[in-house]
Structures are given as C-alpha cells and as structure tokens.
C-alpha atoms as one frame of an Amber mdcrd trajectory, in Angstrom:
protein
  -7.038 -65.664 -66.370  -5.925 -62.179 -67.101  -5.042 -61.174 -63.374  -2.569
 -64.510 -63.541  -0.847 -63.656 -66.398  -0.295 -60.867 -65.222   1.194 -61.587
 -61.784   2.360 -65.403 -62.372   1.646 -66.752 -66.342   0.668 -69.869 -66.137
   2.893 -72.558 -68.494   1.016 -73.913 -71.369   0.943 -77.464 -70.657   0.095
 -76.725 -66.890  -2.192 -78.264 -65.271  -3.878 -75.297 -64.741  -3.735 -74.096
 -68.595  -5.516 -77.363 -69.446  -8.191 -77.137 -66.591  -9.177 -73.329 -67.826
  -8.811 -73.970 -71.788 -11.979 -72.382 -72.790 -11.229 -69.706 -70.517  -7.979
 -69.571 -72.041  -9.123 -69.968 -75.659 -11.480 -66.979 -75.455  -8.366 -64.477
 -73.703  -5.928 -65.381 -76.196  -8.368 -65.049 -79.566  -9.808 -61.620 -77.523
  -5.863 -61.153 -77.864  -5.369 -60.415 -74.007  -2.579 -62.869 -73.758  -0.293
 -64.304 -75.659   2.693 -67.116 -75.944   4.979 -64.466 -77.954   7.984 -63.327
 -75.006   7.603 -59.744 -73.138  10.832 -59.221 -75.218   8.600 -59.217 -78.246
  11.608 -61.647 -80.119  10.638 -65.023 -79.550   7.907 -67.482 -78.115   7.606
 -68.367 -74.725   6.475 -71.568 -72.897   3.956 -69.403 -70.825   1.004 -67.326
 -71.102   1.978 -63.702 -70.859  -0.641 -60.511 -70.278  -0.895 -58.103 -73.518
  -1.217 -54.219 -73.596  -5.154 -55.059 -74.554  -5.220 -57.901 -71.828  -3.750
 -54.878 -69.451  -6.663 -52.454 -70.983  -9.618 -55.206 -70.250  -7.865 -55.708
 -66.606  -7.915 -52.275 -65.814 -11.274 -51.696 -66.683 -12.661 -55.303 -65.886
 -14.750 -53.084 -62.868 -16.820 -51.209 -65.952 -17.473 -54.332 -67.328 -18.811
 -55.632 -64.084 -21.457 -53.166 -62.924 -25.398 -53.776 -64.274
C-alpha cells in the first residue's frame, strides 16, 4: 500500500481503497499515509505517502530478512 501511494495514491472511495481496507487501516493508524494534501493545507480525496510511510518504504528490505 505504501509503494502506491507513493507512485499513484489510490482515491479513497476506490475500488481498490475498499478492497485493501485493513491493509489500509493499519498504514494510516502506523501513520504512513495520510488524506491531509502534500501541500500540508488542506485534505485530499486520495491517499498520500508520509515522511514515516517514506522511512518504513525505504527500509521495508530490513524488515523483510529472518
């Protein structure tokens, strides 16, 4: 979910938002993405990628290995 928001953020009432909500549930209270606008002034109808969310993507390989 993070990679997306990243590269295309997904709307809210997508199709796609609703099929990954849990997935979507846990990002956004981990407070890796967010409805607030990059501009930081107003809220957005689509998921957008955080400065944490940008953190856990980076380092999503650390996370992965045993």
């Amino acid at each position: 979910m993070v990679d997306r928001a990243w590269y295309e953020p997904p709307s809210i009432s997508s199709n796609y938002s609703r099929e990954r909500a849990p997935f979507i549930a846990v990002a956004a209270s981990l407070g890796w993405i967010t409805v607030i606008a990059p501009d930081g002034q107003s809220l957005s109808r689509s998921w957008h990628i955080t400065l944490e969310g940008i953190a856990a993507y980076r380092n999503r390989n650390l996370m992965e290995k045993p």
